[in-house]
C-alpha positions as CSV (number, residue, x, y, z in Angstrom):
1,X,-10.3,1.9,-14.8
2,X,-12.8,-0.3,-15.7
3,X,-16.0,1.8,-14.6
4,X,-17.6,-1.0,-12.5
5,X,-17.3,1.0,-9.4
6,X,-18.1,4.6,-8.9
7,X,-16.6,6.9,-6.1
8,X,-18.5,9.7,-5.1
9,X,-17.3,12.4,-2.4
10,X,-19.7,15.1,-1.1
11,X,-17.8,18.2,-0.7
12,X,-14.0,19.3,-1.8
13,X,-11.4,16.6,-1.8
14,X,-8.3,17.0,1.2
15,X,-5.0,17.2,0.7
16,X,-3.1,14.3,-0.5
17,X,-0.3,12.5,0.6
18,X,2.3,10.3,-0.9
19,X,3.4,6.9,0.6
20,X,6.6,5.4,0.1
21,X,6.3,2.2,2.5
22,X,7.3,-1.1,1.1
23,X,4.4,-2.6,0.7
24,X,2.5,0.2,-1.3
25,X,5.3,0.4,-3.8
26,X,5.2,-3.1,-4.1
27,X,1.2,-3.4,-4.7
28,X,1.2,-0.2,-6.9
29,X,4.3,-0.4,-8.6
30,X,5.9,2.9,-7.4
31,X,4.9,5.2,-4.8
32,X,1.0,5.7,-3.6
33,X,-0.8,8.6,-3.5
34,X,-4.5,8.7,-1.9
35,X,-6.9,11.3,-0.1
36,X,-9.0,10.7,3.1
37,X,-12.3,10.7,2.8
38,X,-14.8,10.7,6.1
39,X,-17.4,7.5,5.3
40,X,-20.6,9.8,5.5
41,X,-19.1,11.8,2.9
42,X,-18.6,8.9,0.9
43,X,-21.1,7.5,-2.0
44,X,-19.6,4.2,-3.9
45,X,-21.3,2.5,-6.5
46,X,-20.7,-1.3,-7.5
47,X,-19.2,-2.4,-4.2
48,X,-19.7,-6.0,-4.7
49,X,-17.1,-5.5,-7.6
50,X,-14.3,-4.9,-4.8
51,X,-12.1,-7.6,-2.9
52,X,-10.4,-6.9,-0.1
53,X,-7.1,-7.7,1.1
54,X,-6.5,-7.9,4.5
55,X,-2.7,-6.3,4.6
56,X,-1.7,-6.2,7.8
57,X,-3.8,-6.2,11.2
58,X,-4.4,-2.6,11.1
59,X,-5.1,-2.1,7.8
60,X,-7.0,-3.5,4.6
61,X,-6.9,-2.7,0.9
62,X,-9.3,-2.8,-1.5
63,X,-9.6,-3.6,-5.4
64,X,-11.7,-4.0,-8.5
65,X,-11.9,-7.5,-8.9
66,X,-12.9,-6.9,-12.6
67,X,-9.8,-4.5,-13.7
68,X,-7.4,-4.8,-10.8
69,X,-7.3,-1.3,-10.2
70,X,-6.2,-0.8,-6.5
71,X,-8.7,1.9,-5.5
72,X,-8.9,1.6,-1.2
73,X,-6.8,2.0,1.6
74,X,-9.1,1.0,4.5
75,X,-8.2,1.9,8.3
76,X,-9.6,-0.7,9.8
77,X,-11.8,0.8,13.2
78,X,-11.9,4.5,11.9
79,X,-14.5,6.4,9.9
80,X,-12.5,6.9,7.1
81,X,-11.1,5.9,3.6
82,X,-8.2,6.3,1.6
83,X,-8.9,6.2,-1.8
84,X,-6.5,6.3,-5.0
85,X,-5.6,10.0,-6.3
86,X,-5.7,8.4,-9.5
87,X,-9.6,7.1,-9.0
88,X,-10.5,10.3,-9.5
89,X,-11.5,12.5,-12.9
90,X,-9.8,16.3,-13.2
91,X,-9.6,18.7,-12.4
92,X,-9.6,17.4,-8.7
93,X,-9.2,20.9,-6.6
94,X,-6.2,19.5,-4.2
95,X,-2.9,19.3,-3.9
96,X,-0.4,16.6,-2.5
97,X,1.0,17.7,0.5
98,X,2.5,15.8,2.2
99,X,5.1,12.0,1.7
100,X,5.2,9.4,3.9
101,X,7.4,6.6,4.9
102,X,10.4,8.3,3.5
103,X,13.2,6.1,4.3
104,X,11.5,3.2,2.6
105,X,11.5,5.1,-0.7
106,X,12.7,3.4,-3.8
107,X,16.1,4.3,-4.7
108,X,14.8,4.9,-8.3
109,X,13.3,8.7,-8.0
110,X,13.7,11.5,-5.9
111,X,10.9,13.5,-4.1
112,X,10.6,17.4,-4.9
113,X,11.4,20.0,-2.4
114,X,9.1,21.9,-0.6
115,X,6.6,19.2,0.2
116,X,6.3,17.8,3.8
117,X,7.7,14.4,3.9
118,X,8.0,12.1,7.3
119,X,9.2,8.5,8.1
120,X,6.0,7.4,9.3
């Protein structure tokens, strides 16, 4: 939001998902909705303006510690990143896919038909 850090991603974006899980509604404020994105395809400017939180064993996530703008999704172990649907500008060229976590979904919204959507 704040411009300190810049995301750059060689090549077309994949399909995104949307997680429902707890604790990403909780941190985001409503569902989350990121692409993966293979480190060596991956360019980001102004890293030392991220802080990570360590979430769970498995996984940490990652923000701008100027704005607050929850950016990262970080596999810990794998080559790969999820970043923030929102991080990027439009057009983007992909489409969300799939949802996630289903059955912790808030009780607030539904989710559309048509679109792949899993419990884990």
């Amino acid at each position: 939001m704040c411009g300190t850090i810049k995301i750059d991603v060689s090549g077309d974006l994949a399909e995104a998902d949307a997680c429902h899980c707890s604790q990403c509604r909780k941190q985001s404020g409503h569902y989350w909705a990121s692409t993966d994105v293979e480190m060596p395809r991956l360019t980001i400017t102004g890293e030392d303006n991220i802080t990570w939180y360590q979430s769970s064993e498995m996984v940490r996530r990652g923000f701008c510690k100027t704005c607050g703008s929850f950016l990262f999704w970080d596999p810990v172990q794998q080559d790969k990143l999820a970043i923030a649907m929102g991080a990027f500008d439009q057009p983007t060229g992909t489409k969300l896919w799939s949802h996630i976590f289903v059955r912790d979904k808030g009780d607030y919204y539904q989710i559309e038909e048509g679109t792949l959507q899993k419990d884990q």
